[in-house]
C-alpha positions as CSV (number, residue, x, y, z in Angstrom):
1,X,14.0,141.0,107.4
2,X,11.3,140.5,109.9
3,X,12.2,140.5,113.6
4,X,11.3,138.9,116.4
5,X,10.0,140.9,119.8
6,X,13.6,140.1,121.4
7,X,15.2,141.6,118.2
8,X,17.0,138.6,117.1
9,X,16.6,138.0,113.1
10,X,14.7,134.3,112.1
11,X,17.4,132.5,110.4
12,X,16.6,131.9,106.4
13,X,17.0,128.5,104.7
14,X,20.2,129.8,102.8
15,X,21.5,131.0,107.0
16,X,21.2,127.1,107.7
17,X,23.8,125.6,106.0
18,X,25.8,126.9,108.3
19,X,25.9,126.7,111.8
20,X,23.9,129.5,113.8
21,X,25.1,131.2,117.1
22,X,22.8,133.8,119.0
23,X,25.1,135.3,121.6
24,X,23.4,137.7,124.0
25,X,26.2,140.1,125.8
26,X,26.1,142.3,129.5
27,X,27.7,144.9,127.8
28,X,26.8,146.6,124.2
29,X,30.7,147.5,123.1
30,X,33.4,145.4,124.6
31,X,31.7,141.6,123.7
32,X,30.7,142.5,120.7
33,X,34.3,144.3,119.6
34,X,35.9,141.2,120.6
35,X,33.9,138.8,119.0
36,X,34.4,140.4,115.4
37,X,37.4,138.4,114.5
38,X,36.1,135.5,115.1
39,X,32.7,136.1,113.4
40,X,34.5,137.3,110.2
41,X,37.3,134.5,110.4
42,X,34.7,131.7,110.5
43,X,31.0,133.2,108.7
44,X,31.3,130.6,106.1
45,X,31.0,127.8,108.6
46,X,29.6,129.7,111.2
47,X,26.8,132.7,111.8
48,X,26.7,134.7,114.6
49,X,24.9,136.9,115.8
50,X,24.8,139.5,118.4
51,X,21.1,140.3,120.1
52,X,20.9,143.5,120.6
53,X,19.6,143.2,124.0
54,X,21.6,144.1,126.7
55,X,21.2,143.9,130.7
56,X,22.2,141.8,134.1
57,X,23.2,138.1,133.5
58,X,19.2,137.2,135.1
59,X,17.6,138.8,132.5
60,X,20.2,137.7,129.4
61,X,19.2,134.7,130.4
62,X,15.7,135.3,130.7
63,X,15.7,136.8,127.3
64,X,17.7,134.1,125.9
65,X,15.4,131.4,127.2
66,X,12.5,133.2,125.8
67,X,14.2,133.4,122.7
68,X,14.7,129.6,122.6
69,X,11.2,128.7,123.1
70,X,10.1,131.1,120.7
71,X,12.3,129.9,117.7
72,X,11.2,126.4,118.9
73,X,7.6,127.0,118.0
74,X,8.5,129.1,115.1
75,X,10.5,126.3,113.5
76,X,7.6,123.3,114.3
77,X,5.2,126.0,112.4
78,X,7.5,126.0,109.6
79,X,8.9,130.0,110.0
80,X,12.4,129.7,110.1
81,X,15.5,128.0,111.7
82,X,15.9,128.1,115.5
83,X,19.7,128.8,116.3
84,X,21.8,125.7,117.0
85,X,23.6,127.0,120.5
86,X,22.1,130.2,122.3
87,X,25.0,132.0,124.6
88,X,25.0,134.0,127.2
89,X,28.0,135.8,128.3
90,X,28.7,137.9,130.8
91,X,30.6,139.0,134.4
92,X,29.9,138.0,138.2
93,X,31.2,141.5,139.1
94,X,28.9,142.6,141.4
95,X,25.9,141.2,140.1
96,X,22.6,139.9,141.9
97,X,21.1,136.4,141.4
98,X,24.0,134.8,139.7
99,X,23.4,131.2,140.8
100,X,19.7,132.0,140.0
101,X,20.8,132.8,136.3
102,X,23.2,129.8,136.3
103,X,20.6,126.9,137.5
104,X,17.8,128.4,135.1
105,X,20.8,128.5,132.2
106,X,21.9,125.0,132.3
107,X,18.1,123.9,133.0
108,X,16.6,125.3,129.7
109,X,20.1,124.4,127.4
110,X,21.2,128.1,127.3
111,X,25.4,127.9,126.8
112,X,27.3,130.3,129.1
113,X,30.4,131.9,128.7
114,X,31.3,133.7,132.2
115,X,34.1,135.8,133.4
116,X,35.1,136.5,137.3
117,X,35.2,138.8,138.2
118,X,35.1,140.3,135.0
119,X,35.5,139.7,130.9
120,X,39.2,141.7,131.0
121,X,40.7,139.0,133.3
122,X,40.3,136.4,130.2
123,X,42.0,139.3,128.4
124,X,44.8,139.7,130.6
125,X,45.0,135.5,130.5
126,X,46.5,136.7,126.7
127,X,49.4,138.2,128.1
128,X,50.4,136.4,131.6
129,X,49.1,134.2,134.3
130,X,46.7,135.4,137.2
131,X,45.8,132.9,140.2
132,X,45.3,135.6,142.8
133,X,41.6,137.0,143.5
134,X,41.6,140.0,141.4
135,X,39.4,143.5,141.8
136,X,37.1,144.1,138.6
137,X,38.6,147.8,139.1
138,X,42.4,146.4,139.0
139,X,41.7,144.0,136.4
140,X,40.4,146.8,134.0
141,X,42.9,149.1,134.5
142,X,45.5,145.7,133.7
143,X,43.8,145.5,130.7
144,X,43.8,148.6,129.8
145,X,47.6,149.1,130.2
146,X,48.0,145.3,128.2
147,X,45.8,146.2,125.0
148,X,46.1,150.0,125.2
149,X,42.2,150.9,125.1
150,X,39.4,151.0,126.6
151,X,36.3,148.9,127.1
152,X,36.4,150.0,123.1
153,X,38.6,147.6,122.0
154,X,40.9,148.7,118.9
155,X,41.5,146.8,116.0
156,X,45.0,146.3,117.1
157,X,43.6,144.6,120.3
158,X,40.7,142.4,119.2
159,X,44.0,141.1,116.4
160,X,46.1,140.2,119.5
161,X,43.6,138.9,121.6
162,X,42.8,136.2,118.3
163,X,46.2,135.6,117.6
164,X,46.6,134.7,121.4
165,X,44.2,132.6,122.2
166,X,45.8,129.6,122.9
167,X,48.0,130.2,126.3
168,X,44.7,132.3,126.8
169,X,42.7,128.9,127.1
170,X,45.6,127.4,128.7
171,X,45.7,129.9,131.2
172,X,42.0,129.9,132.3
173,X,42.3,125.9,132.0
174,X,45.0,125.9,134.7
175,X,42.8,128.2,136.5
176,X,40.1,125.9,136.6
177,X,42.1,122.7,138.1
178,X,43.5,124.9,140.5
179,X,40.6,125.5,142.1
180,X,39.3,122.3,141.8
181,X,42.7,121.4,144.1
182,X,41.8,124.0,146.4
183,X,38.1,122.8,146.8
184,X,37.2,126.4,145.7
185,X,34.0,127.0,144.3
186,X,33.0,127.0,140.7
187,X,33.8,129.6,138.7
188,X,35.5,131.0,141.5
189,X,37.6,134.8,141.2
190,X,39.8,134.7,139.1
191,X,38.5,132.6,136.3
192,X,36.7,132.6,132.8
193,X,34.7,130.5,130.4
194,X,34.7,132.9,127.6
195,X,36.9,130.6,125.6
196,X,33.9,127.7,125.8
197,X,32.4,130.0,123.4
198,X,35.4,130.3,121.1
199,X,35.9,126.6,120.8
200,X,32.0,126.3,119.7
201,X,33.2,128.9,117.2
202,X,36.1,127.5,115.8
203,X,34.0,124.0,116.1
């Protein structure tokens, strides 16, 4: 299949009955491991795919806005399908230029699907409730100990983190209102959107 400069795959006639997803991802293992489930579980309504690009949330969503414009023209020119939702996802952490990345997200129609400080807090939202600010470092390691691996997620922990993501959504919900009581900031430590993405999934 022909590719595009960004690496993304034009989407075939056959690819557009269903509903296409191009997801680009901070990190190369841990996103993609845990989206897996939920790309086999829904392909025949759904396709998703990952990008194979990888960097700080600025340039995901410099890439992904690029992307957009390109499969825009492509699909006015009559060469393939442009994806119907393009996502970003990825961390605050420590990162530079996040409001930067945000503003020029939401400006160009580019989904997001952001963790704070970091993607294993929505993990740990699978097991138990968090409302205290939380250290990337000591929400890793809290991972870790809940889903026993690494940023290399196992098979066993990408089938608990499906089968849990329910209070998951609740938990990052409730989150979410209670810093809206606070008058916190949004997207404020600890929260996560990751589950946004999941309900576009399972859509």
């Amino acid at each position: 299949m022909k590719r595009r400069a960004t690496g993304a795959p034009r989407r075939s006639k056959t690819a557009a009955t269903r509903r296409g997803l191009l997801v680009f991802t901070e990190g190369e293992k841990t996103e993609d491991g845990y989206l897996l489930p939920w790309r086999r579980q829904y392909r025949d309504s759904v396709l998703i795919t990952i990008d194979p690009f990888h960097g700080t949330p600025r340039s995901l969503v410099d890439r992904a806005v690029e992307t957009k414009r390109a499969e825009s023209r492509d699909e006015r020119r009559g060469r393939g399908r442009a994806h119907d939702e393009i996502w970003c996802v990825f961390d605050i952490d420590e990162h530079p230029n996040i409001p930067d990345a945000i503003q020029k997200a939401e400006a160009h129609g580019i989904q997001l699907a952001i963790s704070n400080p970091c993607i294993e807090l929505w993990f740990i939202l699978h097991f138990e409730d968090h409302t205290a600010y939380l250290d990337r470092h000591v929400a890793q390691s809290r991972s870790s100990t809940l889903l026993q691996c690494g940023k290399t997620l196992t098979p066993e922990a990408t089938g608990i983190l499906y089968d849990a993501f329910e209070p998951a959504r609740d938990r990052a919900l409730s989150l979410d209102r209670k810093h809206a009581g606070d008058d916190s900031p949004v997207r404020a430590n600890p929260s996560s959107s990751v589950w946004t993405l999941i309900e576009s999934i399972r859509a």
